[in-house]
C-alpha positions as protocol buffer text, in pm:
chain_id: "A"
residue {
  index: 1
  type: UNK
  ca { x: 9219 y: 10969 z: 13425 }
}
residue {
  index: 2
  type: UNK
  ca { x: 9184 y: 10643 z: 13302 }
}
residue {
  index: 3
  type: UNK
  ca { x: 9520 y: 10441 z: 13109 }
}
residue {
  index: 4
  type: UNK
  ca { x: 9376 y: 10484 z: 12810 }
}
residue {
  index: 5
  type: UNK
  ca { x: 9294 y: 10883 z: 12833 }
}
residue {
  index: 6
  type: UNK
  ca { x: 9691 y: 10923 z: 12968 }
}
residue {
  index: 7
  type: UNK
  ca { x: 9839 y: 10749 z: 12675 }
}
residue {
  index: 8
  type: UNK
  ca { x: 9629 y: 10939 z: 12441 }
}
residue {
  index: 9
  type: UNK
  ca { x: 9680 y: 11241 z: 12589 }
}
residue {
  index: 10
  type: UNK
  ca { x: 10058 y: 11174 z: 12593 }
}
residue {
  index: 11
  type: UNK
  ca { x: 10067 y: 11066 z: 12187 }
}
residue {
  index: 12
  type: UNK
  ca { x: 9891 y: 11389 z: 12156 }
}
residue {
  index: 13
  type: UNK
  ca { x: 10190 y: 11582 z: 12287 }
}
residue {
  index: 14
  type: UNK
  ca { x: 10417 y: 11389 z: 12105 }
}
residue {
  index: 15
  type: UNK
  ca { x: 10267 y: 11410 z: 11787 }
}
residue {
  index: 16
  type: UNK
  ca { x: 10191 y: 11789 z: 11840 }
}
residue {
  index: 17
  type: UNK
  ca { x: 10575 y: 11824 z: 12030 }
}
residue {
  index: 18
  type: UNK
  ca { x: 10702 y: 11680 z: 11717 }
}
residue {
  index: 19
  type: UNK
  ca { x: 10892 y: 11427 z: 11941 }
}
residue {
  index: 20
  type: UNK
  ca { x: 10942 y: 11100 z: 11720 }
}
residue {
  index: 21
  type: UNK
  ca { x: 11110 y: 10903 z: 11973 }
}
residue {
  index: 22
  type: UNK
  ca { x: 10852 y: 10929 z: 12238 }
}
residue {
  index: 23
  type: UNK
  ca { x: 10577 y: 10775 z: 12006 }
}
residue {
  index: 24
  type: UNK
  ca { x: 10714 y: 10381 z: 11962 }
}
residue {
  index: 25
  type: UNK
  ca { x: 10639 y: 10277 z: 12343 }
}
residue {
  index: 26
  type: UNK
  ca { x: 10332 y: 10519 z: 12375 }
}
residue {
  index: 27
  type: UNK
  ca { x: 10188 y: 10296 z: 12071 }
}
residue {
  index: 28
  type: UNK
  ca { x: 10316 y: 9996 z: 12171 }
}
residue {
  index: 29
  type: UNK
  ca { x: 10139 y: 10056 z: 12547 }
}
residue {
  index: 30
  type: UNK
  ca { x: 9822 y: 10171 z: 12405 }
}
residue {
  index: 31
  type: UNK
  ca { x: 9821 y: 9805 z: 12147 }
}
residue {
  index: 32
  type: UNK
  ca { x: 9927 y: 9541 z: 12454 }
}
residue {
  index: 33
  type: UNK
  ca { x: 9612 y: 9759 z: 12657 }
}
residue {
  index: 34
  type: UNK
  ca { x: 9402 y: 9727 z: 12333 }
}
residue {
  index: 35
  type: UNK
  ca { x: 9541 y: 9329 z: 12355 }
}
residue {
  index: 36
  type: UNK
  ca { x: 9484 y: 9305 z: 12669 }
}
residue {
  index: 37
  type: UNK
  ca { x: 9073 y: 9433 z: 12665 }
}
residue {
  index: 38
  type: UNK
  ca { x: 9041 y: 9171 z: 12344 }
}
residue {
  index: 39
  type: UNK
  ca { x: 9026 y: 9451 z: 12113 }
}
residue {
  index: 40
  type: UNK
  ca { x: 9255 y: 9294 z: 11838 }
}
residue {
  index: 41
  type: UNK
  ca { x: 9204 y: 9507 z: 11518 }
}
residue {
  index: 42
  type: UNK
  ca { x: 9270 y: 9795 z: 11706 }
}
residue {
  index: 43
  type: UNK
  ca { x: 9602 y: 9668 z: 11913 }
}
residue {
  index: 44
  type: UNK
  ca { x: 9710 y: 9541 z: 11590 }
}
residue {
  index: 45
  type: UNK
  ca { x: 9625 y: 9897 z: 11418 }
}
residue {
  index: 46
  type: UNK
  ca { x: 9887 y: 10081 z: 11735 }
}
residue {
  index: 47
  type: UNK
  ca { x: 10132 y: 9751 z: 11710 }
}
residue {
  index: 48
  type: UNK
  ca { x: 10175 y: 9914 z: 11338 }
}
residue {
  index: 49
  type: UNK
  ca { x: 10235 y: 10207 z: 11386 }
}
residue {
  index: 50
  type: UNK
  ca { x: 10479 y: 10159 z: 11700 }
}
residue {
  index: 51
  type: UNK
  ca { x: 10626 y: 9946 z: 11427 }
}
residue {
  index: 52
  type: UNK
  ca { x: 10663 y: 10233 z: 11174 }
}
residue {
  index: 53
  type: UNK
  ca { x: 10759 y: 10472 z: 11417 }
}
residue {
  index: 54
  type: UNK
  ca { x: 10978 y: 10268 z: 11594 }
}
residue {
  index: 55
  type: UNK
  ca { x: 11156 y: 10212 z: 11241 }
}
residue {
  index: 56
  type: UNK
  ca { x: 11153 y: 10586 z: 11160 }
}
residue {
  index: 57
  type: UNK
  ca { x: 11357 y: 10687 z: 11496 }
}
residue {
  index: 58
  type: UNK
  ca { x: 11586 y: 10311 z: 11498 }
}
residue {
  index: 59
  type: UNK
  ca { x: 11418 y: 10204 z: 11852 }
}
residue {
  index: 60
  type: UNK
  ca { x: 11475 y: 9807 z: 11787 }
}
residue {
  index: 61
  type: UNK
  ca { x: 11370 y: 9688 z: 12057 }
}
residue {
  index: 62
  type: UNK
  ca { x: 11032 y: 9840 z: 12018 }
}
residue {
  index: 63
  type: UNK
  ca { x: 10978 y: 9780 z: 11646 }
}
residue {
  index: 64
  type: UNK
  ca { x: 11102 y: 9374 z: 11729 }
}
residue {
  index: 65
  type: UNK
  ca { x: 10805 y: 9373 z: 11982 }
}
residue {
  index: 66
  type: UNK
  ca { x: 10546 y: 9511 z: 11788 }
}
residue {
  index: 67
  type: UNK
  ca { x: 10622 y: 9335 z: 11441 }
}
residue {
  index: 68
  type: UNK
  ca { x: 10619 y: 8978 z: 11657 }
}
residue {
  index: 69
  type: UNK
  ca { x: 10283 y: 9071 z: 11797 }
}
residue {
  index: 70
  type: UNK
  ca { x: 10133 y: 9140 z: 11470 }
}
residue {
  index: 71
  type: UNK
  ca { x: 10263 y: 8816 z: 11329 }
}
residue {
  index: 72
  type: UNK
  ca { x: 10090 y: 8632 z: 11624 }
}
residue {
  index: 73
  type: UNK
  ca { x: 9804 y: 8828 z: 11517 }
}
residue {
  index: 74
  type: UNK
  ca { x: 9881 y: 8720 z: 11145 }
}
residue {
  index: 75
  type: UNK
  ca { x: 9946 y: 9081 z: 11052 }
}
residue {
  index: 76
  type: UNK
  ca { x: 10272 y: 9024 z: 10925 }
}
residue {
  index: 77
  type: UNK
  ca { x: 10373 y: 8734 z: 10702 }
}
């Protein structure tokens, strides 16, 4: 199973597990491996919503990260 297949296998769970607090650094892994293949409109499109969901269960440190990637990206004003 490749990285990619694992995390979307786990954000599967989580979104079917109902487990909010899980999601932030499954979407913030799956954007820096999106980042790291040069893929930038879709690590930007997980960097928001590790953002949002990082807001939605107060995970800081998370929703820091992915808000400064997406202003390197010019994302985020």
């Amino acid at each position: 199973m490749t990285e990619e297949e694992r995390l979307q296998r786990d954000m599967l769970q989580a979104h079917e597990q109902n487990d909010l607090a899980a999601l932030p650094p499954l979407y913030l892994a799956a954007a820096r491996l999106r980042e790291s293949q040069d893929e930038i409109d879709a690590a930007c499109f997980f960097y928001t919503h590790a953002y949002v969901y990082a807001l939605d269960c107060g995970d800081r440190e998370v929703a820091d990260s992915a808000r400064s990637r997406l202003k390197s990206h010019g994302r985020d004003k």
